[in-house]
C-alpha positions as YAML, in Angstrom:
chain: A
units: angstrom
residues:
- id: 1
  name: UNK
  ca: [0.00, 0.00, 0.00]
- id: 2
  name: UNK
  ca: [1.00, 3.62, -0.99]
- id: 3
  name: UNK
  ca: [1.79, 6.21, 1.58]
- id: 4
  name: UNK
  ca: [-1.10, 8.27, -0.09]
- id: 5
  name: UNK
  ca: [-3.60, 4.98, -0.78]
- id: 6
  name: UNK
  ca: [-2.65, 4.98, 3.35]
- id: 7
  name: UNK
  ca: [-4.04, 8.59, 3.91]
- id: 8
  name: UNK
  ca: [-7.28, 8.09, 1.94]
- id: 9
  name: UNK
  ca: [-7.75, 4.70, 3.49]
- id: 10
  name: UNK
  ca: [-7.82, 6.80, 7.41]
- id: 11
  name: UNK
  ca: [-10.16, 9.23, 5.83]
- id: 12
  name: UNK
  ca: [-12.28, 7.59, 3.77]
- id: 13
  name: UNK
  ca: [-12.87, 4.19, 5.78]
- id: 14
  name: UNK
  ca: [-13.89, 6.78, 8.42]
- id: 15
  name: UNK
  ca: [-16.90, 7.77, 5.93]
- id: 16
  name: UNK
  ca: [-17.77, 4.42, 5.13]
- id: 17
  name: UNK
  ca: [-19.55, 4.11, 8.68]
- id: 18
  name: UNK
  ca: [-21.61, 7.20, 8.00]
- id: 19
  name: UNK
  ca: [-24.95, 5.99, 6.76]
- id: 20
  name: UNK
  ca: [-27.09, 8.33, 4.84]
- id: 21
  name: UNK
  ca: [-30.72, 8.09, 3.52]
- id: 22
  name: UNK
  ca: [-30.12, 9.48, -0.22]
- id: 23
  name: UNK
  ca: [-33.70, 9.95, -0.81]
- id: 24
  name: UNK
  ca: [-34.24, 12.58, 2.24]
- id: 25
  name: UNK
  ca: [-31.63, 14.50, 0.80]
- id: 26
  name: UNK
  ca: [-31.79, 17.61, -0.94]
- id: 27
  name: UNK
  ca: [-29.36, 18.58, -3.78]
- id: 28
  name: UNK
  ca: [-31.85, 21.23, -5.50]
- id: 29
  name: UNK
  ca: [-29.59, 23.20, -2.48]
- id: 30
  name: UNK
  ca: [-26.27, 22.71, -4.17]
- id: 31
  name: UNK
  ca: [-26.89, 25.11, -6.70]
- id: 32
  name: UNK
  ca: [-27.72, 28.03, -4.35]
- id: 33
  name: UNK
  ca: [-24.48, 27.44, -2.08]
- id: 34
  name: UNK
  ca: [-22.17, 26.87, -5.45]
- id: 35
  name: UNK
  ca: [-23.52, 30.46, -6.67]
- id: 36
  name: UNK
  ca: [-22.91, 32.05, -3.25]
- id: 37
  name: UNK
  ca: [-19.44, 30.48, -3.10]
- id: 38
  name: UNK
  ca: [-18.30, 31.02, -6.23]
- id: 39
  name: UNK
  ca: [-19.03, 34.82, -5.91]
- id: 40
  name: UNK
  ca: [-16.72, 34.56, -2.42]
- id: 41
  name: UNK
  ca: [-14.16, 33.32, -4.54]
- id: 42
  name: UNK
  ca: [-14.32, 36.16, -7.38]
- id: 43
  name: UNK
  ca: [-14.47, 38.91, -4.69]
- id: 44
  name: UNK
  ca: [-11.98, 37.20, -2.18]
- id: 45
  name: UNK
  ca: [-9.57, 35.36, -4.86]
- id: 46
  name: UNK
  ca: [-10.37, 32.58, -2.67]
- id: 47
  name: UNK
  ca: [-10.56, 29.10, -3.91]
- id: 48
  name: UNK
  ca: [-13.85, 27.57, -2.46]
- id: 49
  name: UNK
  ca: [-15.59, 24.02, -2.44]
- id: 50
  name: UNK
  ca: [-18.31, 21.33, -1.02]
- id: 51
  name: UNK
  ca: [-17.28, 18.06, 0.03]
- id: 52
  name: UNK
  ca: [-20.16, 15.96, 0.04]
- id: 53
  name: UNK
  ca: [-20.26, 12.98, 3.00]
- id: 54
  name: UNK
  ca: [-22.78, 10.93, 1.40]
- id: 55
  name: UNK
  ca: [-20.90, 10.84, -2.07]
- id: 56
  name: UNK
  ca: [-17.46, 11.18, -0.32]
- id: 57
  name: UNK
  ca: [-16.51, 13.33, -2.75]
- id: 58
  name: UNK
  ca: [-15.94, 17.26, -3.24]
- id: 59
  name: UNK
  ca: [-18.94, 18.16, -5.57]
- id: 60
  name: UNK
  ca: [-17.68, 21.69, -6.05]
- id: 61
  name: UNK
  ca: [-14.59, 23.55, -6.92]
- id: 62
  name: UNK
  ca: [-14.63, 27.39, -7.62]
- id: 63
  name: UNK
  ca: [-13.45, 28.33, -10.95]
- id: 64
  name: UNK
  ca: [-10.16, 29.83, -9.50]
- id: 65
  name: UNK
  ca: [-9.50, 27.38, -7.32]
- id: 66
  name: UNK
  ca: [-6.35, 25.57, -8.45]
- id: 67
  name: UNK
  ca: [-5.11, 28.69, -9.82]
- id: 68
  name: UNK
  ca: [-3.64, 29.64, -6.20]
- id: 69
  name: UNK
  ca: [-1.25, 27.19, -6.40]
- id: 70
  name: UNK
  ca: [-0.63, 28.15, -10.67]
- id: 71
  name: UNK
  ca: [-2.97, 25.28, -12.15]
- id: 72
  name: UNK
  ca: [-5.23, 25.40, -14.75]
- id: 73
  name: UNK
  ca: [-8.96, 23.83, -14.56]
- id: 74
  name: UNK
  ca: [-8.03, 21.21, -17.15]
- id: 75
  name: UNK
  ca: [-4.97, 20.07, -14.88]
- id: 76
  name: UNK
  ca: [-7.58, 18.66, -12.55]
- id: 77
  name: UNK
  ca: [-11.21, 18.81, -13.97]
- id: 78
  name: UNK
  ca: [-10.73, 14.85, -14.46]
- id: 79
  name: UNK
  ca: [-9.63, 13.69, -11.15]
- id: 80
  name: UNK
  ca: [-10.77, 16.44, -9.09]
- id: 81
  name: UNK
  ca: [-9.89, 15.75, -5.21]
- id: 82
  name: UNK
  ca: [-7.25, 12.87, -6.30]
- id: 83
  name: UNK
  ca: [-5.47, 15.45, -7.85]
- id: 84
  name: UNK
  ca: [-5.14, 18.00, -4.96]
- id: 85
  name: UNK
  ca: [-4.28, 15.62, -2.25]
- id: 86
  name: UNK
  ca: [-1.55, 14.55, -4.06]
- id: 87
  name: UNK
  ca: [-0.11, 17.26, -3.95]
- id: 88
  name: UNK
  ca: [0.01, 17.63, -0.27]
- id: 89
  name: UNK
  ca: [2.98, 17.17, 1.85]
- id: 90
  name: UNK
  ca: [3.11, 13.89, 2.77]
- id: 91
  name: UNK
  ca: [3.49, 14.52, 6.61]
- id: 92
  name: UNK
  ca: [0.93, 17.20, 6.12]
- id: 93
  name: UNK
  ca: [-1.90, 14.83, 4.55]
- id: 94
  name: UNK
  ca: [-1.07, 11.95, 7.19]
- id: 95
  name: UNK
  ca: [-1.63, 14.50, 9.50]
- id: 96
  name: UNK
  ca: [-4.56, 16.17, 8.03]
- id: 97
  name: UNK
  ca: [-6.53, 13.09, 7.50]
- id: 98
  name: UNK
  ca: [-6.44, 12.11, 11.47]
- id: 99
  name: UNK
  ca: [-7.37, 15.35, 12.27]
- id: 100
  name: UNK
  ca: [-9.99, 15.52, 9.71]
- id: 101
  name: UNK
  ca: [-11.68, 11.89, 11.27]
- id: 102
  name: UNK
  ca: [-10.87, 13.39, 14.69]
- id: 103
  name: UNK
  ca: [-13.38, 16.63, 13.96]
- id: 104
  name: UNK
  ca: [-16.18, 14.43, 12.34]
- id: 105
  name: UNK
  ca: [-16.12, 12.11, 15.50]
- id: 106
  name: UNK
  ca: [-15.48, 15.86, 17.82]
- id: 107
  name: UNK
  ca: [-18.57, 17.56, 15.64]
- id: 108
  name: UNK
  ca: [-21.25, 14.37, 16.07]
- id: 109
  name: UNK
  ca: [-20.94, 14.64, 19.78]
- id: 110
  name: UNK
  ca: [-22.71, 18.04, 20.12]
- id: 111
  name: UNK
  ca: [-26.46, 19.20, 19.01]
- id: 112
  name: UNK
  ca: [-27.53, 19.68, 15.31]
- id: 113
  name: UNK
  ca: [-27.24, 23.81, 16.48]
- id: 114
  name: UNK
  ca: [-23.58, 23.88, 18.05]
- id: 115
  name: UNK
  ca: [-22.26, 21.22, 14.80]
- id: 116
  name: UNK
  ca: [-22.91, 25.05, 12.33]
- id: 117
  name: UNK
  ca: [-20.91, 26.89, 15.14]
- id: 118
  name: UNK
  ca: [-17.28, 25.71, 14.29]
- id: 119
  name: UNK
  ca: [-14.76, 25.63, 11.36]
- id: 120
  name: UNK
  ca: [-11.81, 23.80, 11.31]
- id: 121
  name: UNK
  ca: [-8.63, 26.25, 10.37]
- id: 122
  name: UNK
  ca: [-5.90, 24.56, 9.18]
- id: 123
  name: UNK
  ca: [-2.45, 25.46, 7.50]
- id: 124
  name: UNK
  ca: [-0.30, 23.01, 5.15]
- id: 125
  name: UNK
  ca: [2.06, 22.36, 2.40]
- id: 126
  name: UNK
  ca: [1.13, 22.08, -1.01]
- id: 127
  name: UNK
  ca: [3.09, 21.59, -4.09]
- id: 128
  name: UNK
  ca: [2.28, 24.37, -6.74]
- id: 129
  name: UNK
  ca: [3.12, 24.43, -10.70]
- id: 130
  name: UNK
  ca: [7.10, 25.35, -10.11]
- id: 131
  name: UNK
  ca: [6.93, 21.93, -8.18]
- id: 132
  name: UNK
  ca: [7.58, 24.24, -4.88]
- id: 133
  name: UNK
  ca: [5.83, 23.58, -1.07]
- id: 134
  name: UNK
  ca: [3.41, 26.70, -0.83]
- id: 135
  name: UNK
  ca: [1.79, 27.08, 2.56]
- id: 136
  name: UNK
  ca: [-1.84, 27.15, 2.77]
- id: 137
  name: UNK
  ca: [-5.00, 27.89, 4.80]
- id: 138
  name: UNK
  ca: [-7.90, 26.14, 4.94]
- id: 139
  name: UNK
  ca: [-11.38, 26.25, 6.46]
- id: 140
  name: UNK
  ca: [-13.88, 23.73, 6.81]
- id: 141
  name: UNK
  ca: [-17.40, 24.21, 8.48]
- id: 142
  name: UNK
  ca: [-20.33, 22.58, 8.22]
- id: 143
  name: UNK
  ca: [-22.54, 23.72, 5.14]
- id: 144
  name: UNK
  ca: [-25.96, 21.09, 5.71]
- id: 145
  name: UNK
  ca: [-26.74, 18.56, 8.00]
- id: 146
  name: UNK
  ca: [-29.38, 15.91, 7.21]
- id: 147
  name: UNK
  ca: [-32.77, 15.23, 8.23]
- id: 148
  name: UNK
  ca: [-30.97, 13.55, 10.82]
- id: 149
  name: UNK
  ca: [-28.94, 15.85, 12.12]
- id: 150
  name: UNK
  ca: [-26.00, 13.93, 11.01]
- id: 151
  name: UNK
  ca: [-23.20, 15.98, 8.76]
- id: 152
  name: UNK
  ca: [-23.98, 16.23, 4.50]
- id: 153
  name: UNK
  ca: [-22.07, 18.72, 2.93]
- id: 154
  name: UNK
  ca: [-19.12, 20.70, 4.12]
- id: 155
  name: UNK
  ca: [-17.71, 23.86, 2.69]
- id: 156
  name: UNK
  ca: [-13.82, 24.91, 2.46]
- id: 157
  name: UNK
  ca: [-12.44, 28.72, 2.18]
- id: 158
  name: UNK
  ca: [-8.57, 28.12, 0.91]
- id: 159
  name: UNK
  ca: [-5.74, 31.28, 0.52]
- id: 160
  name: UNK
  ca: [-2.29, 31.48, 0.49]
- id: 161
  name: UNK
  ca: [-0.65, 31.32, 4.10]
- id: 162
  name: UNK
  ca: [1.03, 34.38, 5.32]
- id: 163
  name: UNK
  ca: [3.10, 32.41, 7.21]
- id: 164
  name: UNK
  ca: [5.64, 30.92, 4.16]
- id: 165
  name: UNK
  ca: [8.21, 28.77, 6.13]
- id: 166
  name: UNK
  ca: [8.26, 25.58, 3.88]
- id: 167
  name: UNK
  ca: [9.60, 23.46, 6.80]
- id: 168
  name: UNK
  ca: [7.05, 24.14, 9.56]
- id: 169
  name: UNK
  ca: [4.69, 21.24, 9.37]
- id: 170
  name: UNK
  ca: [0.88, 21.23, 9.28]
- id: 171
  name: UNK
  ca: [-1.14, 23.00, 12.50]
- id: 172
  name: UNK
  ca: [-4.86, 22.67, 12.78]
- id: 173
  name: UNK
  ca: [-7.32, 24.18, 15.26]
- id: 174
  name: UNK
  ca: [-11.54, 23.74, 16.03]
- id: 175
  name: UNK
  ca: [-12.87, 26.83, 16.82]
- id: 176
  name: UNK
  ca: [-16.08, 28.22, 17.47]
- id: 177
  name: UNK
  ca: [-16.47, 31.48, 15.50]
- id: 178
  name: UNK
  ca: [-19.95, 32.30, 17.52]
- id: 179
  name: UNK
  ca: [-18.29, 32.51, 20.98]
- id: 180
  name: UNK
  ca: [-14.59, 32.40, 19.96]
- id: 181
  name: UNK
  ca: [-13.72, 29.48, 21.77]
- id: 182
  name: UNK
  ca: [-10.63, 27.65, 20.24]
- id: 183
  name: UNK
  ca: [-9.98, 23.95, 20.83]
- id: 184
  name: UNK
  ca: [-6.31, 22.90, 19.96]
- id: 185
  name: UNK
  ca: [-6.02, 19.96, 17.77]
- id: 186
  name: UNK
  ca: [-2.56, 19.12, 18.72]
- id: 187
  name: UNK
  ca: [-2.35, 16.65, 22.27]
- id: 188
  name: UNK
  ca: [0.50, 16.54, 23.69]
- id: 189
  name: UNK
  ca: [3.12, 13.49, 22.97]
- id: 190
  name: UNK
  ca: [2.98, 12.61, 26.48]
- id: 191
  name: UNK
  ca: [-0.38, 11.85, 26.56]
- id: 192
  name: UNK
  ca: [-1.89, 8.79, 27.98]
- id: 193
  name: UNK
  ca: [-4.79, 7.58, 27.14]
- id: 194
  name: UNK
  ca: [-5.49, 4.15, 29.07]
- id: 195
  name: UNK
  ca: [-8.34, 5.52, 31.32]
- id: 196
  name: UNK
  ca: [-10.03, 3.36, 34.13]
- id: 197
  name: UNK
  ca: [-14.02, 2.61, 33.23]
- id: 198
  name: UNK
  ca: [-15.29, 4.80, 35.82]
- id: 199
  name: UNK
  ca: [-13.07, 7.44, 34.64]
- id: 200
  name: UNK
  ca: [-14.81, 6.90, 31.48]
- id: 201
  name: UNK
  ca: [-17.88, 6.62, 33.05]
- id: 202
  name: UNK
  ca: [-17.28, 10.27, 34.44]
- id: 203
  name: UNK
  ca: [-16.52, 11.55, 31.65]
- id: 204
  name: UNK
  ca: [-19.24, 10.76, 29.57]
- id: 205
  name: UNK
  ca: [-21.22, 11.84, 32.04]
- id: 206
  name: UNK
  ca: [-19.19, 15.34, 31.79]
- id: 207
  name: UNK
  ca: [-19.58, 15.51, 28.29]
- id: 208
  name: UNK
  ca: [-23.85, 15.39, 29.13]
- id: 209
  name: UNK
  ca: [-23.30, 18.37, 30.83]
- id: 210
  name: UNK
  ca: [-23.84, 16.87, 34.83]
- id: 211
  name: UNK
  ca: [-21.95, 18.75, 37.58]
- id: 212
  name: UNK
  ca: [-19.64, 16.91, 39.81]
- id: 213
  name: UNK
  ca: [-22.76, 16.79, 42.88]
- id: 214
  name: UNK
  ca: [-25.10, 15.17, 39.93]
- id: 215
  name: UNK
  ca: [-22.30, 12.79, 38.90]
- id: 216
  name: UNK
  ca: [-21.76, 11.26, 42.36]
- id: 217
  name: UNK
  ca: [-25.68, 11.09, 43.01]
- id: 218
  name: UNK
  ca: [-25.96, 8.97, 39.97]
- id: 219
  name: UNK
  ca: [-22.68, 6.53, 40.85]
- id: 220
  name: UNK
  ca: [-23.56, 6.75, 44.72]
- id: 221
  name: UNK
  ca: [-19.68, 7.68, 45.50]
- id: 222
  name: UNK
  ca: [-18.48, 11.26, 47.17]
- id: 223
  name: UNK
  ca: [-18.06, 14.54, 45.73]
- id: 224
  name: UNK
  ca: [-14.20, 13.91, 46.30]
- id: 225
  name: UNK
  ca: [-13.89, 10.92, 44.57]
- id: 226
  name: UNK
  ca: [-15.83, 12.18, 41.40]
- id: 227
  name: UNK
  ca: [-13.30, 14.98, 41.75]
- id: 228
  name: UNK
  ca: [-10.51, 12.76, 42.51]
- id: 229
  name: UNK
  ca: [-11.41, 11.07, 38.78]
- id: 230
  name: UNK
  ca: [-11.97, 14.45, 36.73]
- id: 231
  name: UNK
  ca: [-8.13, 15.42, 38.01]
- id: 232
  name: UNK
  ca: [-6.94, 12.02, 36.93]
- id: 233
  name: UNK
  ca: [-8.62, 11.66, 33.16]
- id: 234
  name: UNK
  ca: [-7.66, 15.67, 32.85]
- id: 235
  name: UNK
  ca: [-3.99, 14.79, 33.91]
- id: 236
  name: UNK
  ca: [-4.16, 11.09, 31.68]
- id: 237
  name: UNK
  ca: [-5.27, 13.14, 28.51]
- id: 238
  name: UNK
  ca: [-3.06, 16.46, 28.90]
- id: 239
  name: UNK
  ca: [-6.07, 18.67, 29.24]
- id: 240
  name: UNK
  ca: [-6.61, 21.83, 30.96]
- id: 241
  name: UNK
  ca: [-10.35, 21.52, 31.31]
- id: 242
  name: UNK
  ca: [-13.55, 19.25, 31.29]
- id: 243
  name: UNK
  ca: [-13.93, 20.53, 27.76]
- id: 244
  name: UNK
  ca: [-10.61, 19.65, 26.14]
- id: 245
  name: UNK
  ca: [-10.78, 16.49, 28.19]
- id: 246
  name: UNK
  ca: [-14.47, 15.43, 26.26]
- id: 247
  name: UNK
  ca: [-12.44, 16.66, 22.94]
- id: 248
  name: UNK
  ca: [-9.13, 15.06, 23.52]
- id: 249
  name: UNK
  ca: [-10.98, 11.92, 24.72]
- id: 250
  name: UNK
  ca: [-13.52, 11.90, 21.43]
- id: 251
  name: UNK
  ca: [-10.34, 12.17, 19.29]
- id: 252
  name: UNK
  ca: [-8.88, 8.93, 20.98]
- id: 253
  name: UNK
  ca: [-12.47, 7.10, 20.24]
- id: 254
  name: UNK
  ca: [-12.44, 6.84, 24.32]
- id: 255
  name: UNK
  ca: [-16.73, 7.99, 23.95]
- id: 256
  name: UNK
  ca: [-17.96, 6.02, 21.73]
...
């Protein structure tokens, strides 16, 4: 197996789980978004897309899109996506594909409302036409959900970095653009992740939104020792609160 057949296997096997009902969904929408996007891209000289979850497939590119980077429509009209990510850094996708499972699995843990509150920003290398690594920034945020509430479509807003240094790798953060709230998408290397059941147990129980009083009333145990727990599974997964614990522990599938 290829290093990139590697990356679109994390990625794409991820997708595979996600079940869709085709016929509750709405594409007569596409064709309003692709108009609004494509004039963000003439104003903005942004390149702009849809990735569509059901398809697993970006449905969308904006006219200009490729020609960031120097290519020409006909360089990638055929093969689309395929084209683009392989022209990624290869660190840079590897690391871009975990984080992009990690925010799916992050995103379907809160409400239909707060999954349309966040946008992934991330920065990464990209080969252009010279055959040279050009930083750039991406967004992602949710563009429709399903009848479901379960994630369809996805839009991305890409530009050229201002930050140029062609060694630094990849960075990625989540962050709420309604309340400002930024959750880091980097754990530390430290990080341990083998957490006891009832740690778990707490946890999820954070994640519902119960109070450590609540918690122990429900597991009959103390205040302390539901306290006791919270300080361990913060400590075990590097966080520095109940909420970057939940996120942390989502990205290490410790929730589901």
């Amino acid at each position: 197996m290829t290093q990139q057949s590697h990356i679109q296997e994390i990625f794409f096997k991820y997708l595979l789980q996600i079940q869709f009902d085709e016929k509750g969904l709405d594409y007569s929408v596409i064709n309003k978004h692709t108009s609004v996007l494509q004039t963000l891209s003439d104003i903005g000289n942004s390149g702009t897309g849809i990735f569509d979850l059901c398809k697993r497939e970006v449905i969308f590119y904006s006219s200009n899109f490729g020609a960031l980077l120097g290519y020409e429509p006909n360089d990638y009209k055929n093969i689309g996506q395929q084209f683009f990510a392989g022209k990624i850094h290869p660190d840079d996708a590897l690391k871009c594909s975990n984080i992009g499972v990690s925010v799916l699995k992050i995103l379907n843990n809160f409400s239909s409302d707060e999954k349309l509150n966040y946008k992934l920003i991330t920065e990464y290398r990209m080969l252009n036409i010279q055959n040279q690594y050009v930083r750039l920034i991406e967004q992602y945020q949710v563009l429709e959900l399903d009848s479901n509430g379960q994630i369809w479509l996805m839009m991305n807003v890409v530009d050229v970095s201002s930050n140029q240094d062609a060694v630094e790798e990849s960075k990625s953060q989540l962050v709420n653009f309604r309340t400002g709230k930024i959750i880091p998408m980097e754990v530390s290397r430290k990080v341990q992740v083998e957490l006891t059941k009832r740690e778990i147990e707490i946890l999820k129980y954070v994640k519902d939104g119960l109070l450590s009083k609540e918690i122990s009333n429900k597991l009959a145990i103390s205040v302390h020792t539901v306290n006791t727990h919270r300080q361990r599974f913060l400590e075990k997964l590097g966080a520095n609160n109940s909420l970057e614990a939940v996120i942390f522990a989502a990205k290490f599938g410790l929730l589901e």
